[in-house]
N, C-alpha and C positions, 0 to 999 in steps of 0.2 A: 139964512142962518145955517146951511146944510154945513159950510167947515167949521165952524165954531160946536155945531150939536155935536159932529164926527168925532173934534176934539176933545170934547169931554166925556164922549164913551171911551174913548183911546186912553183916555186917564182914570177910567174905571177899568180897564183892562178887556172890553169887548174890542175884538178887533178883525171881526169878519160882519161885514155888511151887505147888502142889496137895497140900495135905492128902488122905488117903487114908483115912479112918474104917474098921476092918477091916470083913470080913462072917464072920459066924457060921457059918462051915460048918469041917466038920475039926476039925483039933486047936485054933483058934480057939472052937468050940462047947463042945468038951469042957473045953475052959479058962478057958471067960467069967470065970465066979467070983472066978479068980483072978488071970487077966490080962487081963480087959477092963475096959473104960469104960461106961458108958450113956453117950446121948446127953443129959438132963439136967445128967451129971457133967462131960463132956467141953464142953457147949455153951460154959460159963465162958471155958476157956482157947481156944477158938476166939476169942471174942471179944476177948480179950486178944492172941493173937496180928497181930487183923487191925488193931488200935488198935496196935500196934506196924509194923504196914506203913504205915501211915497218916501215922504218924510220922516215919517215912522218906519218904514223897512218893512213896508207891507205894500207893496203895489198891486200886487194880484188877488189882496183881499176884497177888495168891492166890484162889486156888479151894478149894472143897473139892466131893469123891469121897463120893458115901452118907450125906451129911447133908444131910436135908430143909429146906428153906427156914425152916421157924419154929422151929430151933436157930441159924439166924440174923441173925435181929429185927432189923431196919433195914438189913441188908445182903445181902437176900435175893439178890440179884441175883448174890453169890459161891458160891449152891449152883449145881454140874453138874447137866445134866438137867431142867433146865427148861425150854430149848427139844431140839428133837430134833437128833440127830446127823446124822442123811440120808447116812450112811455102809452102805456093804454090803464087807465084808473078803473076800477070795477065798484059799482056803489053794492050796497049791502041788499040789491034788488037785482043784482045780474047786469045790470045796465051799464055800456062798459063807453068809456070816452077818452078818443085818443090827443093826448094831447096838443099833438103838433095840430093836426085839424081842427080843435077847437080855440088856438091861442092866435092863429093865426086867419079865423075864417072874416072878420071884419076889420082887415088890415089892406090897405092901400099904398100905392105906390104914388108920388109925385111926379111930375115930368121930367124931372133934375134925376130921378133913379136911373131912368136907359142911359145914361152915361156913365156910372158910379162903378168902381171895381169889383163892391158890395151887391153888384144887381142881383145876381144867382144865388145870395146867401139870405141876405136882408127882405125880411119878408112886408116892407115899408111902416104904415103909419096907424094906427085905430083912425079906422073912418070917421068917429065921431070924432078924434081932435082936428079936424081937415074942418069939418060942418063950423065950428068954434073958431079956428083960428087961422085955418087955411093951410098953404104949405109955407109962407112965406120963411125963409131960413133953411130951407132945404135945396143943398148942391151936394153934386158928386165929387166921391172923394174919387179922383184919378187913378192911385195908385193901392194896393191892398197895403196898409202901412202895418197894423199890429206891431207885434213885442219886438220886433227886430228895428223898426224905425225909433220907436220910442228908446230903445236900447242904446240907438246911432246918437239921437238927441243929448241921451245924458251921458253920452260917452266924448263928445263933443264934435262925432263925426260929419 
């Protein structure tokens, strides 16, 4: 239901979003089976969701959280965590955590990664959805595509 929920904030007039893909940890893990997605299953309506932003003359308003760049193909540039954060958060006890090293310490790579254009950027998978669902649906994207290919697409190039 992810383009149909998009479209009815889009007609309440919110129109910058981040999809959040869950992570497998907790009562999420114990639950996959039944209430999770793979990223395969889910890649679909990602895409439908973002050809509905698109539609509206928003294409660069959504992101998505935990989904590797080759879930989604031509608009890689909407995965988070491709470039780094350069963020360090300081909690009200001194205790200071940087983000990229903690966003990125139980993330994994598939085998299909040392091929991918995305290998040096793409920091891969949360281990725990590998444990859950495996890699199956995970291949390299050959070429770095971002806004310039998607641009060729709808230009008709």
């Amino acid at each position: 239901r992810l383009p149909e929920m998009t479209r009815a904030f889009l007609e309440r007039g919110i129109t910058n979003f981040v999809v959040i893909y869950p992570v497998y940890i907790g009562s999420m893990a114990s639950n996959a089976k039944k209430i999770g997605v793979s990223l395969p299953a889910a890649g679909k309506y990602f895409m439908k969701t973002v050809l509905t932003m698109e539609n509206a003359g928003l294409p660069d308003e959504i992101l998505f959280l935990n989904v590797p760049p080759c879930f989604l193909r031509g608009r890689e540039n909407l995965a988070i965590g491709l470039d780094q954060f350069n963020t360090v958060v300081t909690d009200p006890d001194g205790k200071t955590t940087d983000l990229d090293l903690s966003a990125n310490a139980a993330r994994v790579h598939s085998p299909a990664c040392r091929e991918c254009s995305y290998a040096d950027r793409c920091k891969g998978v949360d281990g725990n959805y590998v444990r859950v669902w495996g890699f199956k649906g995970f291949a390299p994207i050959r070429r770095a595509a971002g806004r310039g290919y998607r641009r060729n697409i709808l230009l008709g190039q």
